[in-house]
N, C-alpha and C positions, 0 to 999 in steps of 0.2 A: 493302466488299470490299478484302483488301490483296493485292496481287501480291507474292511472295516471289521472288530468283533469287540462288542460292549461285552462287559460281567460288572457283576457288583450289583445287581441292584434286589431288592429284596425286601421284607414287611419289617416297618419298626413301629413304632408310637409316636405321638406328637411332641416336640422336642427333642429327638432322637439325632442321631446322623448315619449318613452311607456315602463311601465312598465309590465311583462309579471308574471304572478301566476303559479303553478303548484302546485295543492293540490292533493297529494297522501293517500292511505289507505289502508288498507286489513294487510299489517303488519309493523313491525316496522319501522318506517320511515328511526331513525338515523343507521340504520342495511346497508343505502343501499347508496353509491355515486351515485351521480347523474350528468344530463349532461345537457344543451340545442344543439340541432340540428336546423336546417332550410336545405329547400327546395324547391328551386326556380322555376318555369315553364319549365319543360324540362333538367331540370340538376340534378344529383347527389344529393341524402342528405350528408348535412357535419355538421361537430361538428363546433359550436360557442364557448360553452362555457363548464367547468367540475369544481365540486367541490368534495371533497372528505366527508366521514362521520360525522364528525364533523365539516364542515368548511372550512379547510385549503387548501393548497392548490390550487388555483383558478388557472385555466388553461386556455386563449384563443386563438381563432383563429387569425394570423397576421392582418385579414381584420377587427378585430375587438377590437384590442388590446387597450386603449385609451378612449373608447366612451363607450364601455356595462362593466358590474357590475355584476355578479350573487352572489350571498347569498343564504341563507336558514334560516330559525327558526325552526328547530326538535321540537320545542314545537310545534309549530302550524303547522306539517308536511307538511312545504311548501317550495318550491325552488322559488327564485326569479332571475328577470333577466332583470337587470334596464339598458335600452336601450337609448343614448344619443346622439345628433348628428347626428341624423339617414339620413342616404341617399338614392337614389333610388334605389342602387345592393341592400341595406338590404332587400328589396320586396321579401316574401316568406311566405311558412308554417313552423310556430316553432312549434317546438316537442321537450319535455320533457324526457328522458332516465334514467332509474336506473338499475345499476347493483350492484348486491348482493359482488364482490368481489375488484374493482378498479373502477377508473373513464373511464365509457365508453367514446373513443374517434376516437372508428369509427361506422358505425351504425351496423358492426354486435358484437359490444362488449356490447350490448345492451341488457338485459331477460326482459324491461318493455318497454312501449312505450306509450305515451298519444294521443290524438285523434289529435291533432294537432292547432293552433287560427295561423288564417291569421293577419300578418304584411304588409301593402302597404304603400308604401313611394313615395308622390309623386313630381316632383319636383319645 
């Protein structure tokens, strides 16, 4: 079992940036790829962003390709997800994903899931 818990996420203006935490736990962190999702009022979760167990990797969404960043520190069992130029579609719930075997990149490739921190962007 992995415990997920996103912070970071919060109201800027359009242009702005936020960087998003996901501090993981229960087991081995670097064991597991991870992903950022988002979830916007009424529509579908989709995958943002995916990194693989060590790093490598980086994978985004075309709507975001340019302006977000994800990382991780295995030391500090945390995924990061440095968000830039942020505009008003970015408005959503991000959520945090780990799967034990590849980088999850739809939400049902997903075995973990974090509570979710609201991103608004306004314009």
């Amino acid at each position: 079992q992995v415990q997920l818990a996103e912070s970071g996420g919060g109201s800027v203006q359009a242009g702005g940036s936020l960087r998003l935490s996901c501090a993981a736990s229960g087991r081995t962190f670097s064991n597991y790829a991870m992903a950022w999702f988002r979830q916007a009022l009424g529509k579908e979760r989709e995958v943002v962003a995916g990194i693989n167990m060590s790093g490598g990797w980086p994978t985004y969404a075309d709507s975001v390709k340019g302006r977000f960043t994800i990382s991780r520190e295995n030391a500090k069992n945390t995924v990061f997800l440095q968000m830039n130029s942020l505009k008003p579609e970015d408005t959503a719930v991000y959520y945090c994903a780990a799967n034990r075997m590849f980088i999850p990149m739809t939400p049902r490739g997903a075995d973990y899931w974090g509570q979710g921190t609201q991103v608004t962007v306004s314009s």
